[in-house]
gemmi code that builds the backbone of each chain (N, CA, C; Angstrom):
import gemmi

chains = {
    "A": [
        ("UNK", (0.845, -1.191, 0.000), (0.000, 0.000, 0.000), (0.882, 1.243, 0.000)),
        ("UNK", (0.498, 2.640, -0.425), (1.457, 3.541, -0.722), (0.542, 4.434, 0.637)),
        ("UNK", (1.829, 5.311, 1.231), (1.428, 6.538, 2.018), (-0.035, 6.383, 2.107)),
        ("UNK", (-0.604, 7.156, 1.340), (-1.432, 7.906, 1.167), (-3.076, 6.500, 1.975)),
        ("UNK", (-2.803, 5.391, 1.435), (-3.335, 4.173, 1.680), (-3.476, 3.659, 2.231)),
        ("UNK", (-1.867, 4.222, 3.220), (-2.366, 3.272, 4.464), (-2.736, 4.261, 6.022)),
        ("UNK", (-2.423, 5.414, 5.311), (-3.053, 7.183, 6.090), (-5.166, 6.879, 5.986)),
        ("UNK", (-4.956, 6.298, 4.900), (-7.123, 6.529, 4.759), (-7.569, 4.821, 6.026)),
        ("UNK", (-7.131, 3.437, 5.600), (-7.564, 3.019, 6.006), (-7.185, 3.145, 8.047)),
        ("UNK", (-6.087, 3.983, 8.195), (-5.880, 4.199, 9.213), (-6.827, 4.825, 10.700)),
        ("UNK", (-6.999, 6.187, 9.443), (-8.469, 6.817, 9.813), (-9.944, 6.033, 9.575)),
        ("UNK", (-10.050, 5.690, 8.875), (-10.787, 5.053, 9.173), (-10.942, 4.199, 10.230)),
        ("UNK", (-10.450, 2.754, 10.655), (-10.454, 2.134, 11.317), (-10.062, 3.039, 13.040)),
        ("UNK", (-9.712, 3.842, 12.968), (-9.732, 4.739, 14.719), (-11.043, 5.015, 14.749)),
        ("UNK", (-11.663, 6.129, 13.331), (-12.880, 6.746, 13.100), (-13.792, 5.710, 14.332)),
        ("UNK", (-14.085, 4.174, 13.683), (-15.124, 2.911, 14.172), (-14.047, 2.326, 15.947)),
        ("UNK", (-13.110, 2.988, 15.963), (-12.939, 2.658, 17.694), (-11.697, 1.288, 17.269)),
        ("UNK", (-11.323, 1.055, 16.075), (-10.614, -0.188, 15.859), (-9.634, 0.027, 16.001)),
        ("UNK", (-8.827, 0.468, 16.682), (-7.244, 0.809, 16.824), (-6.495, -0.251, 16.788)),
        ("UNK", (-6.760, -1.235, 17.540), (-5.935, -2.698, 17.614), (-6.003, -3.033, 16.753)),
        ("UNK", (-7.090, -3.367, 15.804), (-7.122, -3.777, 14.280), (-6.055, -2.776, 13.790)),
        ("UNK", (-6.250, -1.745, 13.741), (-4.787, -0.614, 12.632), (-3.768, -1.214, 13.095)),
        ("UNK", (-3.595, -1.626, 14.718), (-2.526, -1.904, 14.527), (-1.919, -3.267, 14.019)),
        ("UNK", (-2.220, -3.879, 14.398), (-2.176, -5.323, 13.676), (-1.896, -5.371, 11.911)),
        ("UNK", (-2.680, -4.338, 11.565), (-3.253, -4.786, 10.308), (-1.775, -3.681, 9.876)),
        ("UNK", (-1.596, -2.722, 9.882), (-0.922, -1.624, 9.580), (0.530, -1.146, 9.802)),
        ("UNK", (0.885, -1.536, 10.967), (2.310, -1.452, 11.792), (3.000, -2.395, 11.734)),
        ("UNK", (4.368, -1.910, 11.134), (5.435, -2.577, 11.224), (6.070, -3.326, 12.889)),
        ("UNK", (6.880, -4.786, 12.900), (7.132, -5.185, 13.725), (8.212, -4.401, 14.510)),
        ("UNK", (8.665, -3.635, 13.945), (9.820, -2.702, 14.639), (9.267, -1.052, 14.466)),
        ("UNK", (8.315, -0.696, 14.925), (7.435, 0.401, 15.291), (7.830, 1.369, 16.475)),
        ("UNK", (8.188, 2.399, 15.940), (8.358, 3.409, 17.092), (7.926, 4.065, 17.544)),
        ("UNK", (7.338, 3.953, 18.679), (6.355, 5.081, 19.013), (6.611, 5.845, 20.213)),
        ("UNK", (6.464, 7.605, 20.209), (6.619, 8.808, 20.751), (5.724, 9.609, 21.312)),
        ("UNK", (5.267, 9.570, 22.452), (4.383, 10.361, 23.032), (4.563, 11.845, 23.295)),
        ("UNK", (3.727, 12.363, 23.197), (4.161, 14.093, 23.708), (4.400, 13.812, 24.928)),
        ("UNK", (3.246, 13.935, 25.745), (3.307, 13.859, 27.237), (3.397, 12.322, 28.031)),
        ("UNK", (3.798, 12.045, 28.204), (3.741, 10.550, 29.301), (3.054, 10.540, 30.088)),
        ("UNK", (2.445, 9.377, 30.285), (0.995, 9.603, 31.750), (2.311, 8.354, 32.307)),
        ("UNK", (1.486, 9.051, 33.726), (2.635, 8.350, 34.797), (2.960, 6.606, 34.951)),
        ("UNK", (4.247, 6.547, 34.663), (4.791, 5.081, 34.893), (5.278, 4.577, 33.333)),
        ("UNK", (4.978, 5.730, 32.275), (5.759, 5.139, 31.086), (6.247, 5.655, 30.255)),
        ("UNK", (6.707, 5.202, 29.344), (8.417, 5.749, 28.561), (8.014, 6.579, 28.013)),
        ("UNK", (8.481, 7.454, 27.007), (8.091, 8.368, 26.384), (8.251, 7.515, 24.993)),
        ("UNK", (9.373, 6.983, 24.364), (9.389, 6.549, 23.133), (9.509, 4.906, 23.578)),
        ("UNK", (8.403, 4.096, 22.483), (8.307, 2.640, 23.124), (8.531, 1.977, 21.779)),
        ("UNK", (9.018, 0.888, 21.933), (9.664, 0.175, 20.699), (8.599, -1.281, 20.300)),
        ("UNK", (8.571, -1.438, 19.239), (8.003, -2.927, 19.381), (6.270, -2.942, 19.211)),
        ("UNK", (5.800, -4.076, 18.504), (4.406, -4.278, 18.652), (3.673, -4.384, 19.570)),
        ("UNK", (4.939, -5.381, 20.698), (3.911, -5.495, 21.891), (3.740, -4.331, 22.928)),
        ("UNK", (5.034, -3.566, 22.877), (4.848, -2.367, 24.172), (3.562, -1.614, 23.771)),
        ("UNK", (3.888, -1.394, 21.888), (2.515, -0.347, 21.399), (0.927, -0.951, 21.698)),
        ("UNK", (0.713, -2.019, 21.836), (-0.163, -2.694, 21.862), (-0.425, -2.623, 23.707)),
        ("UNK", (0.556, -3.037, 24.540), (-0.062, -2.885, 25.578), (-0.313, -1.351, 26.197)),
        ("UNK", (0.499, -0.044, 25.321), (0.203, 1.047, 25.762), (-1.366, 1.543, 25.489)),
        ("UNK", (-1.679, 0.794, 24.279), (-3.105, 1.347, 23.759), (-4.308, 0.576, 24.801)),
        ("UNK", (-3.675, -0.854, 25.310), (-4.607, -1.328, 25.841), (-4.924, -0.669, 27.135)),
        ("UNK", (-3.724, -0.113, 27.698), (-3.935, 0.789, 28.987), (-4.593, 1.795, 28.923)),
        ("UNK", (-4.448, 2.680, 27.672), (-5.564, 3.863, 27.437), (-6.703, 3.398, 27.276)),
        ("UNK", (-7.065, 2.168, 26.900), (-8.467, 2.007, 26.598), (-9.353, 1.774, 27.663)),
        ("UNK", (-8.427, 1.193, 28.657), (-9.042, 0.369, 29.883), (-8.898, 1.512, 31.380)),
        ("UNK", (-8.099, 2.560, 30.561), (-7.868, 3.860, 32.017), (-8.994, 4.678, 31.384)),
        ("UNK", (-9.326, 5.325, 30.196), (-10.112, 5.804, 29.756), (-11.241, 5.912, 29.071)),
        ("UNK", (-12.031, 6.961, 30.092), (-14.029, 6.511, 29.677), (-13.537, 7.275, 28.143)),
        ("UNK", (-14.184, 7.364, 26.832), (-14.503, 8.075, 25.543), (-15.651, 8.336, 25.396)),
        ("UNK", (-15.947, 9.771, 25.598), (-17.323, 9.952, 25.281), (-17.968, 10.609, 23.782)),
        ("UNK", (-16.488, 11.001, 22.813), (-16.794, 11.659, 21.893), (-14.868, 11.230, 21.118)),
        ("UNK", (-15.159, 10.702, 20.189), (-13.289, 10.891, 19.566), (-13.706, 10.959, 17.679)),
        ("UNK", (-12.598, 11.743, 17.184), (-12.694, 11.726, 15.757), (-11.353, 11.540, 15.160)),
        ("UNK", (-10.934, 11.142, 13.880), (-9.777, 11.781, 13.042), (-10.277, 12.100, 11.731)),
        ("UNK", (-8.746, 12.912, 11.498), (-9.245, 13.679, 10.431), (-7.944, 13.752, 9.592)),
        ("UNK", (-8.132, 13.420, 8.101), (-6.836, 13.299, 7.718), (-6.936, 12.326, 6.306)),
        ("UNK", (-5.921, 11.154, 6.221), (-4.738, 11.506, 5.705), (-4.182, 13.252, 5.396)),
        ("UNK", (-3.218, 13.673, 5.989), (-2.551, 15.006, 5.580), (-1.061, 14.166, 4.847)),
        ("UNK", (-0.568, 14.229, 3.580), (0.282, 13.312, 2.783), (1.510, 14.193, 2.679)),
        ("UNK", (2.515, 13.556, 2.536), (3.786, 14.234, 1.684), (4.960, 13.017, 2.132)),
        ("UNK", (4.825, 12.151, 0.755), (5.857, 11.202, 1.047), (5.928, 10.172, 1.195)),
        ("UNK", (6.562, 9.650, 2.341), (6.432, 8.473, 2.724), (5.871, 8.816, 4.214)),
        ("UNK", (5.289, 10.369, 4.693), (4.613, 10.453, 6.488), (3.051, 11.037, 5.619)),
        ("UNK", (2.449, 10.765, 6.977), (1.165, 11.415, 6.757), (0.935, 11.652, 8.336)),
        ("UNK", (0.134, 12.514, 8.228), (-0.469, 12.996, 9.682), (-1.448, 12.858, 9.867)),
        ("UNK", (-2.515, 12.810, 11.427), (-3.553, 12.941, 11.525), (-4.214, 13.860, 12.218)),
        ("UNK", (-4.983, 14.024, 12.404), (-5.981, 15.175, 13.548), (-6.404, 14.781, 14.330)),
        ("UNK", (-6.601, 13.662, 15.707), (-7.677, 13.685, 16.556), (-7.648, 14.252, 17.720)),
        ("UNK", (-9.216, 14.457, 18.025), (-9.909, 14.455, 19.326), (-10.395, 13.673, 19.709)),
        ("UNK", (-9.757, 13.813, 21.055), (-10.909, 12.898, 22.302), (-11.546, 13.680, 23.067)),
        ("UNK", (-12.685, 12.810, 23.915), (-13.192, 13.739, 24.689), (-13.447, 12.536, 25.804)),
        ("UNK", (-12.559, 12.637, 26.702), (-12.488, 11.421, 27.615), (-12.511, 11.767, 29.161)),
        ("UNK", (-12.603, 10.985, 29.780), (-12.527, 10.857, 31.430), (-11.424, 9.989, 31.519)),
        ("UNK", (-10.411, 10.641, 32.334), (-9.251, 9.457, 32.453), (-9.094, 9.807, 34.576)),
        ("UNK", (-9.162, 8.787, 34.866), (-8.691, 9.086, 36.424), (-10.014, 10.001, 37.063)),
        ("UNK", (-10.840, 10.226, 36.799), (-12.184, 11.352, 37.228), (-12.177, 12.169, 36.689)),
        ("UNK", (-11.067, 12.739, 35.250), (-11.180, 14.037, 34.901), (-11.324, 14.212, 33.496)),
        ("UNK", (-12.613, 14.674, 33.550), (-12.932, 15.169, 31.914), (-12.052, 15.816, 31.415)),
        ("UNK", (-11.607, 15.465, 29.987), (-10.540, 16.658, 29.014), (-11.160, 16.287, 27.929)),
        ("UNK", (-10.997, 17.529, 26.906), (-10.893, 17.651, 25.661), (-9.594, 17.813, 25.404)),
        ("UNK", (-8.900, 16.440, 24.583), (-7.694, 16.503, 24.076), (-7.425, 16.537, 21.988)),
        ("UNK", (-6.574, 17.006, 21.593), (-6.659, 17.290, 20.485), (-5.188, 17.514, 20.225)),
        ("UNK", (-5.127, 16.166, 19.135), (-3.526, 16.061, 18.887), (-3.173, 15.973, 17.608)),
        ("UNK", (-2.161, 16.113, 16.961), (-1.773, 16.061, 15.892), (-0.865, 14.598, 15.816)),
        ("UNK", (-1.066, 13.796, 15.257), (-0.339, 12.394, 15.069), (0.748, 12.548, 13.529)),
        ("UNK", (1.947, 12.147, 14.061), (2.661, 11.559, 12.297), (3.292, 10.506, 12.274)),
        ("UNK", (2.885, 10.029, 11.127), (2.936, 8.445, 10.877), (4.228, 8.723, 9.611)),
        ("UNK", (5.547, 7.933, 9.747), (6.013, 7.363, 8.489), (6.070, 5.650, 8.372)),
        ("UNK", (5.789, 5.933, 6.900), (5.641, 4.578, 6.157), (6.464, 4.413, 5.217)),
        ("UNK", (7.130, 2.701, 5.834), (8.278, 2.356, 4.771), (7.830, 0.801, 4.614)),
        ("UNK", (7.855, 0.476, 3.832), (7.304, -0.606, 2.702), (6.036, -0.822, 3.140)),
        ("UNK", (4.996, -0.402, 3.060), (3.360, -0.485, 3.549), (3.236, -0.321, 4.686)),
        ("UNK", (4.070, -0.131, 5.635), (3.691, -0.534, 7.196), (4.462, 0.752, 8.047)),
        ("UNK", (3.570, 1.308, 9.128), (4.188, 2.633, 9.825), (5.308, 2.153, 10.461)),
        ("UNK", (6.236, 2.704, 10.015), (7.364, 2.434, 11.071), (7.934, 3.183, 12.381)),
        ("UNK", (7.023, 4.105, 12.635), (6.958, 4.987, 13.409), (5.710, 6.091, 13.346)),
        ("UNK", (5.283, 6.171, 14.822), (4.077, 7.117, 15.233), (4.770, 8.266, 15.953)),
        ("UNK", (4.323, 9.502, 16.015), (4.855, 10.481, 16.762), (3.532, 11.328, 17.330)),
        ("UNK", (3.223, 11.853, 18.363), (1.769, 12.571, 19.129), (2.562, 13.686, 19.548)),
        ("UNK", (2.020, 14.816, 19.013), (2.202, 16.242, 19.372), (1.012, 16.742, 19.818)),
        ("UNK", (1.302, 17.410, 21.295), (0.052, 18.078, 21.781), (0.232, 19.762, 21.992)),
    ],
    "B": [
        ("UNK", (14.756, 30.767, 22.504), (13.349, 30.650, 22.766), (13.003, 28.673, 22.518)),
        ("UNK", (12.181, 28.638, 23.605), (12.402, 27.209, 23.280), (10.736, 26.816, 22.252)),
        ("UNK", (10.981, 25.253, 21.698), (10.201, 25.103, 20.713), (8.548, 25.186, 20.914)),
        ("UNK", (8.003, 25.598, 21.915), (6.487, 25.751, 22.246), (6.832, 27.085, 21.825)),
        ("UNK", (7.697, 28.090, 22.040), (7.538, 29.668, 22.178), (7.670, 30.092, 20.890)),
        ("UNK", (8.241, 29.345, 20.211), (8.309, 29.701, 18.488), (7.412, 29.305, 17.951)),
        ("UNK", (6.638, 28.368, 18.485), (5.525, 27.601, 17.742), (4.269, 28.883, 17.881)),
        ("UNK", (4.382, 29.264, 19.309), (3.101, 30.043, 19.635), (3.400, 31.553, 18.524)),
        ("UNK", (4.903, 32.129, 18.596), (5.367, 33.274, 17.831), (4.859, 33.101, 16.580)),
        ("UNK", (4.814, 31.595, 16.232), (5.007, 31.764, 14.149), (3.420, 31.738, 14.163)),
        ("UNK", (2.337, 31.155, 15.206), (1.206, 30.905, 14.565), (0.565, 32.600, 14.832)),
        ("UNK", (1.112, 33.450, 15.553), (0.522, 34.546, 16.312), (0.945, 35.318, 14.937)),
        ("UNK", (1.952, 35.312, 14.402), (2.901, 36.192, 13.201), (1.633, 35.677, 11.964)),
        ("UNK", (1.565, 34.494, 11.644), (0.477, 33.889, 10.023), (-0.502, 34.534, 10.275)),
        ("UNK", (-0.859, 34.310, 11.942), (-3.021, 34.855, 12.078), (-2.906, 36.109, 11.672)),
        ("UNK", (-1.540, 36.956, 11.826), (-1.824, 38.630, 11.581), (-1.568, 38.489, 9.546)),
        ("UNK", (-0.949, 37.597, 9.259), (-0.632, 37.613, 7.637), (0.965, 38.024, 7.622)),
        ("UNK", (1.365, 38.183, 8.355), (2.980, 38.456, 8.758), (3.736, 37.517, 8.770)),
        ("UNK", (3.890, 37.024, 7.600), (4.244, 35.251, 7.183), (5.879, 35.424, 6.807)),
        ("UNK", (6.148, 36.710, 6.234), (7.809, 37.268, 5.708), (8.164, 37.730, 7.287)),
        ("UNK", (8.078, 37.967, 8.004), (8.340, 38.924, 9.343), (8.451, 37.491, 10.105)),
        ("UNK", (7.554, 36.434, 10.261), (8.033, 35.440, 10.811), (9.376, 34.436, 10.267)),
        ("UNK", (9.704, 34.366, 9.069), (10.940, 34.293, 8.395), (12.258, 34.666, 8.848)),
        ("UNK", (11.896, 35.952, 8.918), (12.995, 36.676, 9.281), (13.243, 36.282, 11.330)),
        ("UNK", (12.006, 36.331, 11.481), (12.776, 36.448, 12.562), (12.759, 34.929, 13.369)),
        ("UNK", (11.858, 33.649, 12.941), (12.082, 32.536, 13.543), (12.850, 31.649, 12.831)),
        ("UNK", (13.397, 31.822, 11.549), (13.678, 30.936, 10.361), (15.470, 30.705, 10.900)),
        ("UNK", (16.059, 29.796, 10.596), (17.873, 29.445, 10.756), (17.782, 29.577, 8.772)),
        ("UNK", (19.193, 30.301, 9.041), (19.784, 30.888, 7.289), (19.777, 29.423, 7.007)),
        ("UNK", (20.002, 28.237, 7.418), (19.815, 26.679, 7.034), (18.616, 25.894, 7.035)),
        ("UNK", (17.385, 26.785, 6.715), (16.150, 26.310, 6.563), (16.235, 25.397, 5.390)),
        ("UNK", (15.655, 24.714, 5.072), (14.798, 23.331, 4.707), (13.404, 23.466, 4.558)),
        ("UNK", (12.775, 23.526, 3.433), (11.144, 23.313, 2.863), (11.279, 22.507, 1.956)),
        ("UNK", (9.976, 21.995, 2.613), (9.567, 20.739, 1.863), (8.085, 21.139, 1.643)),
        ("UNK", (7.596, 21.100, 0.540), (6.143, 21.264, -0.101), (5.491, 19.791, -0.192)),
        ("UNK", (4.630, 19.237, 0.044), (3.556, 18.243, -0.283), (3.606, 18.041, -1.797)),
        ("UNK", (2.306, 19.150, -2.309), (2.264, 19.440, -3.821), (3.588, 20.496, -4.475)),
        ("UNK", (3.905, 20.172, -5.165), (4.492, 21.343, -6.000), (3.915, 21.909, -6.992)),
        ("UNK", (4.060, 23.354, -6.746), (3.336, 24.283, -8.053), (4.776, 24.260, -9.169)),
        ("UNK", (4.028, 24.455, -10.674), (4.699, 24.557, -11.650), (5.843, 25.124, -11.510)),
        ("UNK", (7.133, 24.745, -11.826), (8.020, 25.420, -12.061), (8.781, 25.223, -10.504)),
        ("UNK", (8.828, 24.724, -9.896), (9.078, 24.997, -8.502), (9.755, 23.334, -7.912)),
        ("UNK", (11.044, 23.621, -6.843), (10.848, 22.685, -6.839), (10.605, 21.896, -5.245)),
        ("UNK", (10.354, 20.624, -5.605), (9.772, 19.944, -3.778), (10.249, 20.756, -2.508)),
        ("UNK", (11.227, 20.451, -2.142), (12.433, 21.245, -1.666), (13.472, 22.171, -1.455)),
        ("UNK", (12.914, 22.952, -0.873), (14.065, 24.466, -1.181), (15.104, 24.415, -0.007)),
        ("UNK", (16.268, 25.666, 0.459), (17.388, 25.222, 1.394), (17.745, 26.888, 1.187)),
        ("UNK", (17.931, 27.239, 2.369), (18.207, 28.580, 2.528), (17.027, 29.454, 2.499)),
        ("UNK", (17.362, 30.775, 3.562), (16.419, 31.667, 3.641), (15.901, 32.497, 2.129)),
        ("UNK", (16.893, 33.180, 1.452), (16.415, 33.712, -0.029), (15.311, 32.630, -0.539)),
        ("UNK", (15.370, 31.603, -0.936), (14.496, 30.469, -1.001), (13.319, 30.436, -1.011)),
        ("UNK", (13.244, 30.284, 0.163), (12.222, 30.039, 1.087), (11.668, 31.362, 1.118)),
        ("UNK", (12.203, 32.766, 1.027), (11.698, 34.214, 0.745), (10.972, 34.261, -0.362)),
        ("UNK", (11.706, 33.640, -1.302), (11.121, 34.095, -2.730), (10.112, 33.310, -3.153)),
        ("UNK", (9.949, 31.396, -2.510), (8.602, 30.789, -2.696), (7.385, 31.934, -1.802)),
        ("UNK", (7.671, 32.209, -0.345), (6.764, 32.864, -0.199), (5.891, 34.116, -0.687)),
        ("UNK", (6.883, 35.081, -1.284), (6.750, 36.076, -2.105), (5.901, 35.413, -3.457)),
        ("UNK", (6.107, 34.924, -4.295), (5.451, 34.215, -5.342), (4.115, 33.508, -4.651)),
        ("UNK", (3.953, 33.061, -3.515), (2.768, 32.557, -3.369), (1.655, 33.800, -3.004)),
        ("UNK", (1.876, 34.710, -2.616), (1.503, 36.119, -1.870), (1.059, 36.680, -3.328)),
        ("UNK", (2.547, 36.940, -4.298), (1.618, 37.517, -5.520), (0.816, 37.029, -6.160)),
        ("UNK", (0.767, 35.804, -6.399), (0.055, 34.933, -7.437), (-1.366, 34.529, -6.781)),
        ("UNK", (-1.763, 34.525, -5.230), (-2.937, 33.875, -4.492), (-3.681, 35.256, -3.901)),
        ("UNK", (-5.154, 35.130, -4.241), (-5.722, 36.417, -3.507), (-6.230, 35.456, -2.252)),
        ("UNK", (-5.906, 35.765, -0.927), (-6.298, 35.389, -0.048), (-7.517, 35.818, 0.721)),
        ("UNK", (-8.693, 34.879, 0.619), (-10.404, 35.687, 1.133), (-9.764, 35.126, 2.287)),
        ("UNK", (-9.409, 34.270, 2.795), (-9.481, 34.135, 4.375), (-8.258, 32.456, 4.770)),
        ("UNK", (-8.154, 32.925, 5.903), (-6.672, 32.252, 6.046), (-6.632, 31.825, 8.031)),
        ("UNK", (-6.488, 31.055, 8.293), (-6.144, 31.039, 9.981), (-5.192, 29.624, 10.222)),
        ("UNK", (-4.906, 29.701, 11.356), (-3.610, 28.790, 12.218), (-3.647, 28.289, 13.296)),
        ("UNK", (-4.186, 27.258, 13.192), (-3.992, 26.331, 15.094), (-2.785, 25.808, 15.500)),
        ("UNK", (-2.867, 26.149, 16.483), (-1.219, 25.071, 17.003), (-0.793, 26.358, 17.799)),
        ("UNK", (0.586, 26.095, 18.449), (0.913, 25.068, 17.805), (1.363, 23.424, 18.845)),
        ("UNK", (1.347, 22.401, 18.150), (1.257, 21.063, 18.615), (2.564, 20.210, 18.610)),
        ("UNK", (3.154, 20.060, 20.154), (4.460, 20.203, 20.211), (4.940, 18.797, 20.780)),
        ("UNK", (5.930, 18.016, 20.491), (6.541, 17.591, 20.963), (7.932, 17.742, 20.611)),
        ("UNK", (8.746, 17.739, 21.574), (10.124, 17.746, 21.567), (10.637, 18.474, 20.856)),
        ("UNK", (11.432, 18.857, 20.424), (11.846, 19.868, 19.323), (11.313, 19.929, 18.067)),
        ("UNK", (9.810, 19.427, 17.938), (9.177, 19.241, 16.489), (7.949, 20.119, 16.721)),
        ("UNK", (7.106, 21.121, 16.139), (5.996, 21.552, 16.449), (5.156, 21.520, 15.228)),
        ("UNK", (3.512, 21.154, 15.104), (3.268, 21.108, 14.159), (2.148, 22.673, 14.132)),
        ("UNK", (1.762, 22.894, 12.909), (0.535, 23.750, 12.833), (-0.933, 23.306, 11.783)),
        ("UNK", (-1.871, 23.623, 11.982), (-3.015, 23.221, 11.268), (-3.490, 24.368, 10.758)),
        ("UNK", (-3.174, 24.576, 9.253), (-3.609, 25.823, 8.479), (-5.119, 25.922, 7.364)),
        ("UNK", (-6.045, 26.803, 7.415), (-6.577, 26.937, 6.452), (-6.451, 28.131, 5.387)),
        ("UNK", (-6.307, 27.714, 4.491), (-6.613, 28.877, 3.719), (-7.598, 28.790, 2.339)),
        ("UNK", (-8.358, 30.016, 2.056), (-9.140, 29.891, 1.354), (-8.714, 31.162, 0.322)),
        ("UNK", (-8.268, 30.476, -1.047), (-7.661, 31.483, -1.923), (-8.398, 31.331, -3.058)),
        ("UNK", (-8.310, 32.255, -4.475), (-8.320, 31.666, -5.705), (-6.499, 32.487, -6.825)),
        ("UNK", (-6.450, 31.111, -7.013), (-4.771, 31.115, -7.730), (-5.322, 30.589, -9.202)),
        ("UNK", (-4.711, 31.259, -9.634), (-4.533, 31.304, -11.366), (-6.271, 31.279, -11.925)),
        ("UNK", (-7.015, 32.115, -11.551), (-8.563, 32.009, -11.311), (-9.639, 31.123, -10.697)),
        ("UNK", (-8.928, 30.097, -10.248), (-9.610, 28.632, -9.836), (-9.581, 28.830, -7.854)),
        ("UNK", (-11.047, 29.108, -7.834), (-10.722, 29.322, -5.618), (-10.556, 28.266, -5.155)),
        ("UNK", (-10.054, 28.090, -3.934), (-9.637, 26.368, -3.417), (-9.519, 26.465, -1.934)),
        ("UNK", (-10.414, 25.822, -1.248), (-10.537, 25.758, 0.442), (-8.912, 24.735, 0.629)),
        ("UNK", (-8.068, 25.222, 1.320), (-6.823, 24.115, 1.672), (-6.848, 23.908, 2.941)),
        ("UNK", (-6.667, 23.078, 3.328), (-6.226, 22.633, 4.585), (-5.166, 21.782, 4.761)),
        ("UNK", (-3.957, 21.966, 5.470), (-2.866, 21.184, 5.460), (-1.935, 21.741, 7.229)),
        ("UNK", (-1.329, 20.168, 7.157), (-0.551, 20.159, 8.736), (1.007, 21.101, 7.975)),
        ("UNK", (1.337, 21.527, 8.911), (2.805, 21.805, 8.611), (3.662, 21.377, 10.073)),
        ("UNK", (4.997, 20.801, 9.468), (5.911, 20.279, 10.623), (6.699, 21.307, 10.622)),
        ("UNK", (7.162, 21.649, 12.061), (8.486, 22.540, 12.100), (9.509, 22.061, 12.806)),
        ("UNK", (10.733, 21.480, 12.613), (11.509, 21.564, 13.333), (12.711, 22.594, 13.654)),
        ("UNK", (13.186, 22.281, 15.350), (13.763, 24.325, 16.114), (14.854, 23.281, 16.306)),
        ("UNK", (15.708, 24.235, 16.381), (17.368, 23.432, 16.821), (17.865, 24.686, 17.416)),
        ("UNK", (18.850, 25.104, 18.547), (18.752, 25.958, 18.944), (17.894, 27.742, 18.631)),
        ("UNK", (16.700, 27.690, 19.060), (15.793, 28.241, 18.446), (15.358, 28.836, 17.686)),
        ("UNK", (15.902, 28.305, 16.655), (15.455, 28.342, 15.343), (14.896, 27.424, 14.356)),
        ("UNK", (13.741, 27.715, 13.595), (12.918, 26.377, 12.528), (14.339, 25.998, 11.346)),
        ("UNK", (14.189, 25.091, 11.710), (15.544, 24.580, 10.296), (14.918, 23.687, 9.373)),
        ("UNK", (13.808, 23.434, 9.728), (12.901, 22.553, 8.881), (11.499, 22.982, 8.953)),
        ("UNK", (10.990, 23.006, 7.710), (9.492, 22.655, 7.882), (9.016, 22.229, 6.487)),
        ("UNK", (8.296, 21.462, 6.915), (7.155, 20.421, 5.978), (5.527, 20.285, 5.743)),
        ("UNK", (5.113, 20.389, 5.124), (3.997, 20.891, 4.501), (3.322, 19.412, 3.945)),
        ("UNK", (1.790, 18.884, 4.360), (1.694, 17.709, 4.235), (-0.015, 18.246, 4.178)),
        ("UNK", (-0.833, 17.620, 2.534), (-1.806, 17.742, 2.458), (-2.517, 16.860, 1.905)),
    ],
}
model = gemmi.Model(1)
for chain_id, residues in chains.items():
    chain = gemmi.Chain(chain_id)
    for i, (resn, *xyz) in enumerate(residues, 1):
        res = gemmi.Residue()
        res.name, res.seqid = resn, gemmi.SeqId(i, " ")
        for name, pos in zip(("N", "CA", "C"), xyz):
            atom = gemmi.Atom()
            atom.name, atom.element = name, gemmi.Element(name[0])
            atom.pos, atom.b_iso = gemmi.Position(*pos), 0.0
            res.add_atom(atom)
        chain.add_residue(res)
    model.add_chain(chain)
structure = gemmi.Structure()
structure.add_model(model)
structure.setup_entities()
């Protein structure tokens, strides 16, 4: 799949709440991933399918979602970016969060995520 | 100035239309642009401030701008991104754009930025 291809089915599949599917389906086995902010007790940059996989499972299972979107493919290359919002309860506290995500892709598969807040 | 404070400077400098004035004063003489699309004649990648002056200048004469704004900016680590709209018509044809731009600051200055639509 080229950039641009694997930026649409990406969004999409967050759009329907499927993140584990993107990732599975989408991410390379040597995946890097970069958080803006760190919630307490973890790395900032995490390596690997499984760390990414158990970091998402912790957000899912620390945080209520009462409203989330993306918006995007934004293209140039081999990165694309995304747009989302959440609108979550994490720990008792409502936020509206809104981040900018960039994804590069090298042979069909992200080889790295980056979250700017 | 560190990379949130340039981020907040360059988006505060575009919202006024002061897009050459932010150049001058957040840009490293070793800037780096990278365009998404390329317009005719032009190419992906430019390097140096004159450059990067004179794509902007050419986009200014050639685009009547009805309306234009800047979110961000969205930061991690020495990378900040921005979320631009603009609504122009170029070479008679009007066109709603929306596109992320990446910046990267190295001692505080943008030495990079990338343009992804």
């Amino acid at each position: 799949m080229e950039t641009k291809q694997v930026g649409e089915k990406l969004v999409s599949l967050c759009r329907e709440g499927k993140n584990m599917q993107a990732i599975d389906e989408l991410y390379s086995p040597e995946i890097v991933s970069v958080e803006a902010e760190v919630p307490q007790g973890m790395e900032k940059e995490m390596r690997g399918l499984d760390a990414v996989k158990q970091k998402n499972k912790w957000w899912f299972e620390n945080a209520e979602i009462h409203s989330h979107s993306a918006e995007g493919p934004f293209v140039n290359g081999d990165r694309f970016a995304v747009l989302f919002d959440y609108d979550v309860t994490s720990h008792g506290k409502r936020t509206q969060m809104r981040e900018v995500a960039n994804y590069d892709v090298k042979d069909g598969k992200i080889v790295r995520e980056e979250f700017l807040s």
